[in-house]
N, C-alpha and C positions, 0 to 999 in steps of 0.2 A: 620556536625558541627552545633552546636544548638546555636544562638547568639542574644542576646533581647538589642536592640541596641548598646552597648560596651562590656555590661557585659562580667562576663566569662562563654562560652560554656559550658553547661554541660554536654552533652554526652564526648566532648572533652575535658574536664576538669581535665589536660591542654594537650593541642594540644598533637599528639601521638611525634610532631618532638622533642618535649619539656618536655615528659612526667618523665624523668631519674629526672627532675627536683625537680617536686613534693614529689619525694623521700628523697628531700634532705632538706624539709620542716624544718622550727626549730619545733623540738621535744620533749616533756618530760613525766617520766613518763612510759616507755615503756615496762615495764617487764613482764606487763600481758596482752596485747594489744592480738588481734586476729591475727592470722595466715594466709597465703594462704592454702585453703583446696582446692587439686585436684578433692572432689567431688563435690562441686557447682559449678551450669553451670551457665553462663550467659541466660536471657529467650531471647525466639524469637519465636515470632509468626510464624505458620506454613502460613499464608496466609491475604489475606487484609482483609477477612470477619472476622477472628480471631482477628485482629489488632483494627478493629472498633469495636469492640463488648468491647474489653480490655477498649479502649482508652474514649467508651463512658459511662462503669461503673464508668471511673476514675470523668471523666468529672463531671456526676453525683451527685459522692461522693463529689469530691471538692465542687461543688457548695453550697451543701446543709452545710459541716462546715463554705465555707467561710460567710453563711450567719451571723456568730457568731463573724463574726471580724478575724484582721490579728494575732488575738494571739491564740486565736482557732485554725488557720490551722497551725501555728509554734509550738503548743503544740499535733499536731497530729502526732507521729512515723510512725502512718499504714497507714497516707493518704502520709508520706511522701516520705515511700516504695515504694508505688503505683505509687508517680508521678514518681519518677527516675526510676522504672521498664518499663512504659509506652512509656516514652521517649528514655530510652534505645533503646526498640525495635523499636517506630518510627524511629531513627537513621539510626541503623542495619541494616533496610528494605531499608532505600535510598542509603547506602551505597553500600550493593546488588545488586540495581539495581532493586529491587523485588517493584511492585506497592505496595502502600499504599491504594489505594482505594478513595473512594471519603469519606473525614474526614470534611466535609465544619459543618456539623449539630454540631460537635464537635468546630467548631471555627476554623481550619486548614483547610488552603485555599491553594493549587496549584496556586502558581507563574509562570505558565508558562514556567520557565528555568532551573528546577529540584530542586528547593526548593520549601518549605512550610510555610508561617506563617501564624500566629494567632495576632488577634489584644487584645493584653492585658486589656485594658479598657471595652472593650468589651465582654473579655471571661477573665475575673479575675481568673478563677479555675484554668487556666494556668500557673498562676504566682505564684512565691514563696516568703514569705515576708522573710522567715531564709535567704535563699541565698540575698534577698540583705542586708539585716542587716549588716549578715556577710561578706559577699562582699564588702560593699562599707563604713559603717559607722567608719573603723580601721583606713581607709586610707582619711577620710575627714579631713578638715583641725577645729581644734576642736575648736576656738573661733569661726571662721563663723558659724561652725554648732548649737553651744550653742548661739549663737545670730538671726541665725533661727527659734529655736525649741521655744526660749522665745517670740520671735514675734507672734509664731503661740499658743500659749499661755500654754507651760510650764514652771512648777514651778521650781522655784529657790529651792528646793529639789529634784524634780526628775534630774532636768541638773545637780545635783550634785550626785545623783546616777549612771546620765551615766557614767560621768567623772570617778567616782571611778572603775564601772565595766570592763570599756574601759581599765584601767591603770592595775586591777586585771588577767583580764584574756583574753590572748594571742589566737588570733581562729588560726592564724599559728600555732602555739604549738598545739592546738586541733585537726587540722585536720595532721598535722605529726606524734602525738603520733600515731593514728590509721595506717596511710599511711606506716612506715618506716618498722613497724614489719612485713607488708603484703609483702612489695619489698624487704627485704632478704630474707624473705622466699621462695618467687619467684626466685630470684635469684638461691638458691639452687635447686630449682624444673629442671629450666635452665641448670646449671652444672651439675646433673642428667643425663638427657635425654644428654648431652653433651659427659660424659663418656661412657653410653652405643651404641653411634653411633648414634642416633637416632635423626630426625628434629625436632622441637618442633613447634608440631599442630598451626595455625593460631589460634584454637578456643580453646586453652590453654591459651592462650597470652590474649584473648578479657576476657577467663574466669577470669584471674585477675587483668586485668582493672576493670571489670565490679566491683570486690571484693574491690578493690581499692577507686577508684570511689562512691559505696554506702556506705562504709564506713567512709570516710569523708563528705559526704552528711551529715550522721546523726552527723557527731561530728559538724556542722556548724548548723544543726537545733537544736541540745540541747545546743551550746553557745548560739543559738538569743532564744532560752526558756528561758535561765538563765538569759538572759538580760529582756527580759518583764516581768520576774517575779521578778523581784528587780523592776523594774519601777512601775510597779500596773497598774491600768487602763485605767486612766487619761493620763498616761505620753505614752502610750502606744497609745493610739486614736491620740497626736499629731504628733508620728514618721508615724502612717499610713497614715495621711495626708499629713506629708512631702514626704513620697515615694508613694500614687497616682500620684503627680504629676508627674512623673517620667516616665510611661505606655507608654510602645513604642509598637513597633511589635517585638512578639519571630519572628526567623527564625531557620531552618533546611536546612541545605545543605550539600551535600556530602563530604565525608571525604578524604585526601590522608591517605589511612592505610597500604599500602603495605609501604612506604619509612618510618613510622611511626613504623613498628611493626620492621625494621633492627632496625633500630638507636637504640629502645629500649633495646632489645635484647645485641648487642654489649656494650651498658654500663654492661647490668646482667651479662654478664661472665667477666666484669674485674677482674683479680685475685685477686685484693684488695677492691674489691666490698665494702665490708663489713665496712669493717675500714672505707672507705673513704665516708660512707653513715653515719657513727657515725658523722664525725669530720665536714661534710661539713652540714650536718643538724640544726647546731647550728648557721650558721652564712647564710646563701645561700635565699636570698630572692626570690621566683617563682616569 
């Protein structure tokens, strides 16, 4: 599980005990959403020399957009592929049990206790500014936050551009529109494999997490797009200031996935799956 002080994990996003949850996302919009496709796999590195070679192209890349500012790497889709395919497999590989390799040149550091971090201030390529936008700015308390932002010197139009974007558009609804169509569809794939006798692969299950997973990634980097591009530049430079302060250390640590991939599972074959993924979607807060 991948954790940068409170935030929420991404690999684990959200936890596998919790994950029927995420299903039940409020959602809208869904009729032409993407599907579960039994043909993509989730990646994973064959080996740690593979892993670093991955991890320090990402490295790389981040580095060189972050040099352009946090609206740069939020306006980037392919760097933002890159990160969540990266950290995927770092995950994977701890999960495994499979070494990682020595990731120190990269900014990931062995703990000593089978985790890894990275110190974020330090290695910024590591960090996402989408995911906190959208992580943490829905759930802040909105006078504190607009009597921050105005301290830190935004203008009384941009704090009224957040305000309106904040009120417009729902990143729960964003990332459940994607989320809900993936986990019925799942679910079927589940009752499938359930009528013709058959277990259903461990690395069917990861394959649509993983589906899951980068697909709300990206509905949470194009809501924090739509929000820096209604802000402009200005009002943009003062949210990255408020969230430098913020640079903890990511961590990686090993995941429970066995008790993680029942619980799952046992929700996908409820017989009323379906229905009860419409009606709780609307109201069910993850």
């Amino acid at each position: 599980m991948h954790v940068q002080g409170n935030p929420v994990p991404r690999f684990a996003r959200p936890p596998f005990a919790a994950a029927v949850v995420a299903m039940f996302a409020s959602v809208v919009g869904i009729a032409n959403a993407m599907e579960f496709d039994e043909r993509v796999k989730a990646p994973q590195s064959k080996d740690a020399a593979e892993l670093r070679t991955r991890a320090q192209s990402f490295s790389e890349h981040a580095s060189q957009v972050r040099t352009a500012g946090a609206a740069a790497v939020i306006r980037d889709r392919t760097l933002s592929a890159a990160r969540f395919d990266v950290e995927w497999e770092l995950q994977r590989s701890i999960d495994l049990g499979k070494g990682i390799g020595d990731l120190s040149g990269q900014g990931i550091i062995d703990r000593g206790d089978g985790t890894y971090g990275v110190d974020l201030a330090a290695h910024p390529q590591w960090d996402d500014p989408a995911e906190q936008l959208a992580g943490l700015l829905p759930s802040l308390s909105q006078s504190g936050l607009a009597a921050e932002l105005s301290r830190r010197g935004m203008t009384a139009g941009d704090l009224t551009k957040l305000r309106e974007y904040l009120a417009a558009h729902d990143v729960k609804a964003a990332t459940g529109a994607v989320a809900l169509p993936i986990a019925v569809s799942f679910s079927r794939v589940v009752k499938k494999y359930d009528r013709l006798k058959r277990p259903v692969p461990d690395s069917l299950v990861f394959n649509y997490i993983y589906q899951r997973e980068r697909a709300t990634t990206e509905a949470r980097r194009a809501w924090a797009q739509g929000l820096v591009d209604s802000l402009g530049a200005g009002g943009v430079r003062v949210l990255e200031s408020y969230f430098d302060e913020m640079k903890s250390t990511a961590v990686w640590a090993p995941s429970d996935t066995r008790s993680g991939i029942a619980d799952l599972l046992a929700n996908l074959r409820l017989p009323d799956f379906e229905q009860k993924a419409a009606v709780e979607a609307k109201g069910v807060t993850p």
